[in-house]
N, C-alpha and C positions, 0 to 999 in steps of 0.2 A: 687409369693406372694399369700397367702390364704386368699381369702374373706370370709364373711359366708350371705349369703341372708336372714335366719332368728336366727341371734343372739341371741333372746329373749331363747330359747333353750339351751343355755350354762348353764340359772341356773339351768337345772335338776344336773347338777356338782357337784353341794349343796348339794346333798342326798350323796355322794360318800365321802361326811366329815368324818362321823360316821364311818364307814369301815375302812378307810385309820387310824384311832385313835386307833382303836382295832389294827389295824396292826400294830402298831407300839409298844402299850402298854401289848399285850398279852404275856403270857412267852412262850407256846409252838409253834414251830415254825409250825404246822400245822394250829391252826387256826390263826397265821401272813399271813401264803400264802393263804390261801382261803378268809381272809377281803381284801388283796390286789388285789386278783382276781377280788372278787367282787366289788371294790372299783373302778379298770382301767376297768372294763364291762362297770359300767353307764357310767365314764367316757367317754369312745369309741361312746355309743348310742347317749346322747347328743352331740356329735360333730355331728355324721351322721345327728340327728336332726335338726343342725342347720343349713343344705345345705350346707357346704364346697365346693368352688371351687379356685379351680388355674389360675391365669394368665399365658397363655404360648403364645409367639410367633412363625407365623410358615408362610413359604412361598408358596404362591397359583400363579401354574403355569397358563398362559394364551397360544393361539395359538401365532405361528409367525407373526412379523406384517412386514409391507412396508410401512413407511412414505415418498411419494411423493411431492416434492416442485413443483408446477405446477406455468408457467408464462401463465398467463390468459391474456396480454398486446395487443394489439393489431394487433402488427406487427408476432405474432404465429399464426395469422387466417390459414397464409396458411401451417401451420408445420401438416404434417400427424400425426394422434390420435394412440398413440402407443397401445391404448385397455391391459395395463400390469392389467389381471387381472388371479390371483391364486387360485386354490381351498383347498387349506390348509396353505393358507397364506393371515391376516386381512389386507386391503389394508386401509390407509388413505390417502386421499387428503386434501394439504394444499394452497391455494393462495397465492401467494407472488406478483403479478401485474395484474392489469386489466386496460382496456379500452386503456385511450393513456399517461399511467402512468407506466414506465420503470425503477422506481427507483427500480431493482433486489437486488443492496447491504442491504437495511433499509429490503426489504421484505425478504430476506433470513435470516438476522441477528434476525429478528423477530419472527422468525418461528423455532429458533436451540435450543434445550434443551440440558443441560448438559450429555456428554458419551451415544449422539445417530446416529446411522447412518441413513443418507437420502441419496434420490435418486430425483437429478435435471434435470427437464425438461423444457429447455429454448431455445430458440437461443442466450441467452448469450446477447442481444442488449439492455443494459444498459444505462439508463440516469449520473449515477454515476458511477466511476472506481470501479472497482472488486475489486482495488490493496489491500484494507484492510480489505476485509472480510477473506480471510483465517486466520488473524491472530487469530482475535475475534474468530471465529470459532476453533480455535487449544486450546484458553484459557478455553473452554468448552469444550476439549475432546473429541471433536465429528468429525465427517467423513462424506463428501459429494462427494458422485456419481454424476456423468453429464451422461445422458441421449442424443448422438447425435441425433438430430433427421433427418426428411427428408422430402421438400420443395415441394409445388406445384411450377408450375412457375409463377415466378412474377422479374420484374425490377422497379427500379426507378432512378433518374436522379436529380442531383444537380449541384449549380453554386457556386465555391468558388473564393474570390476576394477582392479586397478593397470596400468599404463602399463610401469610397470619395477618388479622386486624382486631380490633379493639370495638368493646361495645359501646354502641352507639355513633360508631361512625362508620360512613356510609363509602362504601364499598364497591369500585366499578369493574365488572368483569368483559373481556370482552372475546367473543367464537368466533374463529375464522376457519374459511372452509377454503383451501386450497384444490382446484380441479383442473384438471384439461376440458370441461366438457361446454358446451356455450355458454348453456345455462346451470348456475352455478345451484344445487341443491342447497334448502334452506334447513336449518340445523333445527332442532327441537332438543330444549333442555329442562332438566328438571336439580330444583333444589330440594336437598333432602325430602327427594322421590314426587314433588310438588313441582308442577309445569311452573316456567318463566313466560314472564309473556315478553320478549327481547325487541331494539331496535335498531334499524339501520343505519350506518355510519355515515352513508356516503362511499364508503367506500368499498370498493367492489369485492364480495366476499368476505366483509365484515357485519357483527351487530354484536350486540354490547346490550348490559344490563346492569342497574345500581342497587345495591341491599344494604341493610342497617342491621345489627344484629346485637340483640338487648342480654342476650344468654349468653354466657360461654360454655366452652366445647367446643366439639368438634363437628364442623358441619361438609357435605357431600353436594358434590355440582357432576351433573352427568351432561355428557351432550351427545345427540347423535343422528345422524345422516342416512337416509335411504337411498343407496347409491348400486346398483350389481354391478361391480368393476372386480377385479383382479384381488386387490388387498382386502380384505374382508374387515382384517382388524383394526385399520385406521378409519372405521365409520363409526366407533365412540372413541368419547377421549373423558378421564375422570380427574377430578381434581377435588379436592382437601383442604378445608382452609381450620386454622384453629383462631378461636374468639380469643383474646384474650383481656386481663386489666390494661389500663393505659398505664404506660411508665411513665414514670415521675420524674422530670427533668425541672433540676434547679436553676433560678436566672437570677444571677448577681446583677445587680441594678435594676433600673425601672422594668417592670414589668413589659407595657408596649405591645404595639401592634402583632408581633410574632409570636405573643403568647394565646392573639384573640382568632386568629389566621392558623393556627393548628390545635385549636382546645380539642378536636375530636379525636384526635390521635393521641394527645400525650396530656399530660394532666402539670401541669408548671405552676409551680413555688416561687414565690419573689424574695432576697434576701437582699439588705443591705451588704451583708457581712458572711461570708460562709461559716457554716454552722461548723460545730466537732467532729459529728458523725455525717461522713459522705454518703455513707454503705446503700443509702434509699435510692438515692439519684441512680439513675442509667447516665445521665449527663448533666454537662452542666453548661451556661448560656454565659459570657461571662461580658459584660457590656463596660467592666472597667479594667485598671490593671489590678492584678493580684499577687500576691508572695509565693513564687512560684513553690517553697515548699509545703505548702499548703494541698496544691493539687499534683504534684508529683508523683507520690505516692499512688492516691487514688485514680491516677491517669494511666498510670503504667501498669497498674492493675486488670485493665482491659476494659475500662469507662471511658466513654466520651467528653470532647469541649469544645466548643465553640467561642471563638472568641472576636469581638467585635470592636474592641475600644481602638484608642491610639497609643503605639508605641513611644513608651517613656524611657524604657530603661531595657535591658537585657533579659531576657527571661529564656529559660532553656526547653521549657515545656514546648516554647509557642515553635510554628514550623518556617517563623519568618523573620527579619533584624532589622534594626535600620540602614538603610541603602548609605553604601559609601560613594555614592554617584555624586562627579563632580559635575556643575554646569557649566557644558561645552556645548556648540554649534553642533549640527551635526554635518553628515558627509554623504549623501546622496547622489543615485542619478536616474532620470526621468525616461520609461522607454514608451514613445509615445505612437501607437498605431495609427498608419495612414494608408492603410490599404484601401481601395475600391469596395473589398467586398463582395456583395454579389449585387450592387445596383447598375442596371441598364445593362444592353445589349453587347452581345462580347461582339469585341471588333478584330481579335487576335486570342488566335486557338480556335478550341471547340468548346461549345457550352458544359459542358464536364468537366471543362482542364482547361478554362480560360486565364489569358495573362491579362489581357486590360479590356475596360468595359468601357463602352461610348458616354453613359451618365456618371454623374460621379454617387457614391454611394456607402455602405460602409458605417463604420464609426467616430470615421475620423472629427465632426462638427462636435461631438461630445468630449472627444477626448482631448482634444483642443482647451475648453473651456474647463476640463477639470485640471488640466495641468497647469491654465491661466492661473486659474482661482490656489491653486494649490499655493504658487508665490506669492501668495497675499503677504504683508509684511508681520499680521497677527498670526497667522499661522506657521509660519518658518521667520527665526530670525535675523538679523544683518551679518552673523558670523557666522550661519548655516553656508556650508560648503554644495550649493546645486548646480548640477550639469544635466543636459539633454540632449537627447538624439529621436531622430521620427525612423520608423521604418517599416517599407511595405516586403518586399522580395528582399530587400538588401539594407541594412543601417543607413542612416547619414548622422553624420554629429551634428550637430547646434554649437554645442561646447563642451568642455571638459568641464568638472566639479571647481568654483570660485567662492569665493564670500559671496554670498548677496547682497552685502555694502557695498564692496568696492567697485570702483570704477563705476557705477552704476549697470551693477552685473543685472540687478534683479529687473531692471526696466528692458536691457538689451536679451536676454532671457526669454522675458514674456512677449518681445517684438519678434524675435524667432516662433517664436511657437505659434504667433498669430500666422507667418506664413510661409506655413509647412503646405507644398505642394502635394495633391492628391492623387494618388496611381496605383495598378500592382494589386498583386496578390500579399500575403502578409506570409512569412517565416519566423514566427517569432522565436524560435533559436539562434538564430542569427545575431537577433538585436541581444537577446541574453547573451552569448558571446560577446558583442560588442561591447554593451555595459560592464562587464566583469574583467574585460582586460581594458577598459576606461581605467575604471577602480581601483583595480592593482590591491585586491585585497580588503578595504577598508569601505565602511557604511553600508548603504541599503541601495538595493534595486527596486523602483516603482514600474511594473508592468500593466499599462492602461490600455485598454483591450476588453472587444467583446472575447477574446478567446477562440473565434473562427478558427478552426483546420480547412483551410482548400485542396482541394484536388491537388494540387502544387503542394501544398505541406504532406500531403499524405505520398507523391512522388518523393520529397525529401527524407520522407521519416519525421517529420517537423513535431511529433507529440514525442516520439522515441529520442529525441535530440534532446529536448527541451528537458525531459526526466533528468537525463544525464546528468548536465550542465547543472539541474537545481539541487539534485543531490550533492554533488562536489563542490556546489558555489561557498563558497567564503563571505561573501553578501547575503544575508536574508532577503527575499525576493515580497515586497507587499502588492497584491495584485488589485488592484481596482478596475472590478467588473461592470463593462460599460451594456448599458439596454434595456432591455426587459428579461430576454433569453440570456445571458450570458452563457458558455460554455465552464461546465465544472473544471476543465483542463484546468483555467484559472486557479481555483481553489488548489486543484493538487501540484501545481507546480509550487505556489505559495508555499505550502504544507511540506513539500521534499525538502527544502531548504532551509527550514525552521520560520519562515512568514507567517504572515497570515492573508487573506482575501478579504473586503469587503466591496460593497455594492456602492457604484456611481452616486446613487443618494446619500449616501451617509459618509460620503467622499471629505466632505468639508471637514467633518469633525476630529478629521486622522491628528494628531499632535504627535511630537516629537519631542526626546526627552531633552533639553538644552532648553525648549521655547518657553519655561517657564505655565506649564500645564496644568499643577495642580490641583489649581482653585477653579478651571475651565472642564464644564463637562465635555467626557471626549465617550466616544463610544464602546463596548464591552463585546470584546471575544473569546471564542472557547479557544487553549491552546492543548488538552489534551479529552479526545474525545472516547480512551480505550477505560478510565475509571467509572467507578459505579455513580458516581457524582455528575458526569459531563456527559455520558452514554446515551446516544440517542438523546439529549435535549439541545432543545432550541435556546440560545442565548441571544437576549434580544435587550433595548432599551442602553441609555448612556450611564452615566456617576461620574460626580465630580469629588472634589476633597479627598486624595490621595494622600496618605500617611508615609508616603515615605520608604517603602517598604522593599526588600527583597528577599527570594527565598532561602534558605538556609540550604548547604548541601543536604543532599537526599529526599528533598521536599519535592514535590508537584506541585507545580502551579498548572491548577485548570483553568483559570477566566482571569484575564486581565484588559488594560483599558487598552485604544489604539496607541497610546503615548507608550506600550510596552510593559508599564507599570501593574505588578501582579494586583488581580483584586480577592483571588479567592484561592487561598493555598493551603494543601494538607501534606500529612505524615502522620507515621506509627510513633506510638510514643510506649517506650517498653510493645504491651500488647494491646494499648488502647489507643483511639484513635482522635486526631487535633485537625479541628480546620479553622483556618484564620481570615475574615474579611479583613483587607485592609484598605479599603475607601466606601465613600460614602457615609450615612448616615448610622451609626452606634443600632438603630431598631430596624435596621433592613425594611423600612419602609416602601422607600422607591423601588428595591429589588423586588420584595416580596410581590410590588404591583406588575411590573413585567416578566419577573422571571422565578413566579412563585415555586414553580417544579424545583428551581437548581435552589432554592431556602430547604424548602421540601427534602429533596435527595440528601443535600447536606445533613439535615437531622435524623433522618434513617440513618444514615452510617455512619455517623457517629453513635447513637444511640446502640447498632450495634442490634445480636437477638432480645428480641423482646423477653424471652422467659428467663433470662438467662440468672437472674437474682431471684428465682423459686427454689423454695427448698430442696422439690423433688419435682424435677423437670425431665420430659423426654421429647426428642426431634427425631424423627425418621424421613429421610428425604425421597419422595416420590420416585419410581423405580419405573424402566422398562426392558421390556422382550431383550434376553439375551444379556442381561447386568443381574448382580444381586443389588437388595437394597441397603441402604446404611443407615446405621441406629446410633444415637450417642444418646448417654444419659449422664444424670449429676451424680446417681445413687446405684448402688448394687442392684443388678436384676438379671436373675438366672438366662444362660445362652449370651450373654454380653461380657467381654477382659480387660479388666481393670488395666487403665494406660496411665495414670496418676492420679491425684488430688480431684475427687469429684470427678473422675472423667473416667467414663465406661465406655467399651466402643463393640460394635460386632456387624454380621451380617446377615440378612436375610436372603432365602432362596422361595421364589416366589414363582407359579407356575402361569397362572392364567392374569388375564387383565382386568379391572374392575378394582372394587373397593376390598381392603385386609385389614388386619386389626393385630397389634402385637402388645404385651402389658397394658392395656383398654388404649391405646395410644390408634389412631384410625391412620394409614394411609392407602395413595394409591399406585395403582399398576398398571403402565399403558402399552401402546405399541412402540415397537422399536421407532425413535426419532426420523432415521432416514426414510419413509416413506410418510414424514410429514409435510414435506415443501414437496408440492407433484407439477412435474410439466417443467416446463420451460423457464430458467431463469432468465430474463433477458439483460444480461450482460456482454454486449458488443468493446468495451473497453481493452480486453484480454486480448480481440483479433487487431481491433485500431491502431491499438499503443505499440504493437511490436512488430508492423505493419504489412497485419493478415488482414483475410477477407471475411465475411458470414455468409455462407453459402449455403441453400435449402438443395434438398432433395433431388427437385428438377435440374437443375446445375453442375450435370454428372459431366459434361463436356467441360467448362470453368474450373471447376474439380481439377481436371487431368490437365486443363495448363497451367492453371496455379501452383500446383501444389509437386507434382511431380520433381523429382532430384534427379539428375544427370550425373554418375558417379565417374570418376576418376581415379586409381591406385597409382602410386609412384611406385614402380617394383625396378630394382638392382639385377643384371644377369650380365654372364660370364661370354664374352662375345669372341669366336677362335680367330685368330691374326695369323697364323703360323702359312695359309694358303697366300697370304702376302711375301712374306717373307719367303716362299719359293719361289713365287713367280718374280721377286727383286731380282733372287741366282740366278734362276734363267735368263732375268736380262743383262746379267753382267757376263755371262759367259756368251752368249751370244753376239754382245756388244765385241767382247773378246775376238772370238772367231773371224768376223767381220771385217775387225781391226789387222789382225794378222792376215786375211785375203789379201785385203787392200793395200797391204805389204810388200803383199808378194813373196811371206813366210807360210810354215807348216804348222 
């Protein structure tokens, strides 16, 4: 676009009237071209005159830079100063945590600009899970380095364990000593100032101890470490446990195994019939149906229930109805790995980044036979809609989703599968792609695979892809992990999409809701792993005899069967808390035998705090460096403000670490958290999945070609034209002159 900075300048234009008139009007064509000569001269001069410039755009290169993510927190005092400084490369430093402030995920997240690469220096010892920054970080096409770094020595020492238990039942605590140093120091503890004698777990920096405790009150666990490192104050760690009575939890119906499997914790009542007065219970077990205004009341009161019968009728208490599910086929498709792998010699490429291998290798002879097997006619049936495709580097279809009656789909199906040719590296985003616009919206994705990234997936992005895809899929993605080793990739791509994963063994037992499942044991997985109930436990073992059931809005379902069908669902109910088995056995028998923790968890939270039906109760929750402590009581007690009904709240300021006492109430005071987890998290997922590298120390050259940015700016400027626009005039008057020589005019 041409601007003109002095405009006024155009009307010399004006004078160029006259001329171009003659030009037009004159007969001979000599003086036509010499008025038009002179006519486009002025013209030409008045543009020059009026400054003429052009807008152009143009790109101004800058040096290479190095965006550094720096954890400034704490617990990095002692990570040696990697000094990454370049002489032709601009280095920035960014903060992402200081002091004893370890939220790494918000600071990293904070710090990431669209399509740029960083390089992270952390020990990775976060207050928040990493688990969702690589996605957010893939959504901005951007790439993070990790930086291993390397420790002074330093240890520290923690007491994990119950908060409160109950006399006479036996009590497991376990100390872990977190270090950098080879050899890990062993912890020395004392119970109410009395040596433990502790054992080793197995595992590395762990041992553990079990106590029974016949008194109540309040009892004192110390532990601590002989370490001369840096932090002084994380070589004790103190802990408070309160004895207390067992709470009385009521069980409507037979009595039964569940009440003989936790007599040490809780003291259980058998009724036919609920009694008038609730007020004693902390919970209640309930093994038939009941009138729901019966426990309404006392539910929503802030008591627990447990409920294990078969739904008959509606009840508003329970956190689950019966299922409006009609019986249909379903609608599937099968994405079956046939990669190579890494068996036999590469024949093409380099052994780093090979395409095809001389042996054949892989997973493919497994994954074969589970997606044979999978067509069995008992397990999927003649209306289920299944389709498959194999794929190493690239998809191939087999077929689109058919009945398995017709035409004899199910037999033509399993003769494809038998031969699937073997080759290739494996992209399994690819094949996700492909299965999801097979689908066009509708059924489930089976992903069979060990889960391998090759060299070649990690050129593609192929974990950073796969996220994508399973986040936005419209198909639940069920991954069946084939091997010994499977790759977790498996589980979290399952998991982004709302699937689930389970393992080649237990491959068989998967049902489908249409197949008539029911009365067939099928296998039990967790679906929500962030509740107090499913947290950190292993859910293991099958159940059969399924009620029917589905969750109510606002309910959680944590454990259900592979057939989809919830088995173990809660909610709040008012302020009290409801969990509902709905399959299996009324006495949690079988459960109790495989998965006695998630019976176990369940009746803790429902049950709720234990003193919480004492007249005159107080809880002070254990405090460290740099927090006050918090106190709640039932009853009025000087220095505490009455927040309502029985409920007093305040706080404490508390200077040093060890054991304090407030209204004879005992608690403790430790070191600040962040110098509890020391050294090195090893979390390479963060640099994989967003397709960075982990580079140590030695790797200052690697560094600087990884990592390095090549900057660009698009900048606008005003370019002067007007030096054209003379040198036009001169050539039309020139052209002029020449013309009239050539004449043989003046």
């Amino acid at each position: 676009m041409i601007t003109f900075s002095q405009p006024y300048f155009l009307l010399i234009g004006i004078l160029a009237l006259p001329a171009l008139y003659l030009a037009i009007t004159r007969e001979p064509n000599f003086k036509k071209i010499t008025a038009f000569t002179k006519a486009l001269t002025v013209l030409l001069i008045a543009f020059a005159l009026a400054s003429p410039s052009l807008t152009v755009s143009e790109e101004r290169n800058s040096k290479d830079r190095l965006v550094i993510l720096e954890d400034n927190s704490r617990s990095t005092e002692i990570m040696h100063n990697p000094n990454l400084e370049f002489e032709d490369i601009e280095v920035e430093r960014r903060s992402i945590a200081s002091g004893n402030i370890s939220d790494l995920s918000s600071g990293i997240l904070q710090n990431i600009d669209n399509d740029k690469t960083y390089l992270l220096i952390s020990d990775l010892q976060s207050s928040i899970p990493l688990n969702k920054v690589s996605s957010r970080v893939n959504q901005r096409n951007s790439t993070v380095n990790i930086l291993k770094p390397e420790f002074d020595p330093e240890s520290a020492v923690k007491i994990e364990g119950p908060e409160t238990t109950y006399t006479g039942a036996g009590s497991t605590f376990n100390v872990k000593v977190s270090s950098t140093e080879e050899k890990i120091p062993e912890p020395q503890v004392k119970l109410n100032d009395e040596m433990v004698e502790l054992q080793k777990t197995g595992i590395k920096g762990e041992w553990r101890f079990t106590e029974t405790f016949d008194q109540e009150g309040y009892k004192t666990i110390e532990a601590s470490i002989s370490s001369r490192d840096k932090f002084r104050d994380n070589n004790n760690y103190y802990k408070t446990i309160k004895v207390a009575e067992k709470p009385e939890i009521l069980v409507l119906g037979d009595k039964g195994r569940i009440s003989q499997e936790f007599s040490d914790f809780y003291s259980f009542e058998q009724r036919d019939q609920l009694p008038d007065d609730l007020s004693p219970y902390y919970a209640v077990i309930a093994k038939k149906n009941f009138n729901e205004a019966d426990l309404a009341s006392y539910t929503a009161k802030g008591n627990g229930l447990i409920y294990t019968g078969e739904l008959e009728e509606e009840n508003s208490v329970l956190p689950i109805r019966k299922s409006e599910y009609e019986d249909q086929g379903i609608k599937m498709m099968l994405l079956i790995d046939a990669s190579q792998g890494s068996g036999g010699e590469c024949i093409e490429g380099a052994e780093s980044f090979c395409f095809e291998r001389k042996d054949e290798g892989g997973a493919l002879e497994r994954t074969q036979k589970i997606s044979y097997l999978l067509l069995d006619s008992n397990t999927l049936p003649a209306g289920s809609k299944v389709g498959a495709l194999y794929y190493n580097n690239e998809p191939h279809l087999i077929s689109k989703p058919k009945p398995l009656g017709e035409n004899k789909h199910r037999e033509k199906l399993q003769g494809g599968i038998t031969n699937i040719p073997t080759g290739g590296n494996n992209l399994h985003y690819r094949a996700i792609k492909a299965g999801q616009e097979v689908m066009d919206g509708e059924g489930n994705l089976m992903l069979i695979s060990d889960g391998k990234v090759t060299a070649l997936g990690d050129f593609y992005n192929d974990t950073r892809n796969s996220r994508e895809l399973a986040e936005q899929s419209e198909q639940k993605i069920i991954s069946v992990m084939v091997g010994q080793n499977p790759s977790e990739f498996m589980t979290e791509i399952s998991s982004l999409s709302g699937g689930y994963s389970i393992s080649d063994v237990k491959s068989q037992e998967i049902q489908f809701q249409g197949g008539d499942s029911s009365s067939r044991a099928v296998s039990l997985i967790k679906n929500d792993n962030n509740h107090f109930i499913t947290r950190e436990v292993k859910v293991d073992g099958s159940t059969s005899g399924f009620y029917g059931a589905e969750p109510k809005p606002g309910a959680r379902q944590l454990v259900s069967g592979t057939n989809s069908e919830p088995f173990l669902t809660t909610w709040r109910y008012g302020i009290g808390r409801v969990a509902a088995f709905s399959g299996g056995e009324k006495d949690l028998g079988a459960t109790m035998y495989r998965n006695s923790e998630l019976v176990s968890r369940t009746l803790s939270w429902t049950v709720g705090e234990p003193q919480r039906k004492e007249n005159r109760t107080i809880t002070i929750e254990g405090g460290q460096i740099g927090e006050k402590v918090r106190v709640t009581a039932n009853y009025p007690v000087e220095g505490l403000n009455r927040q309502g009904e029985n409920l007093y709240t305040g706080e404490l300021e508390t200077e040093n670490t060890g054991f304090h006492s407030f209204n004879d109430a005992v608690y403790s005071y430790n070191y600040n958290d962040e110098v509890e987890e020391i050294g090195y998290s090893e979390n390479k997922n963060l640099a994989q999945e967003t397709g960075g590298k982990v580079f140590t120390l030695d790797q200052k050259d690697e560094i600087k070609e990884s990592v390095k940015q090549f900057n660009s700016t698009e900048v606008e400027k005003q370019k002067d034209v007007s030096v054209f626009f003379l040198a036009a005039a001169l050539l039309v008057f020139l052209s002029e002159i020449g013309y009239r020589k050539r004449r043989g005019k003046k």
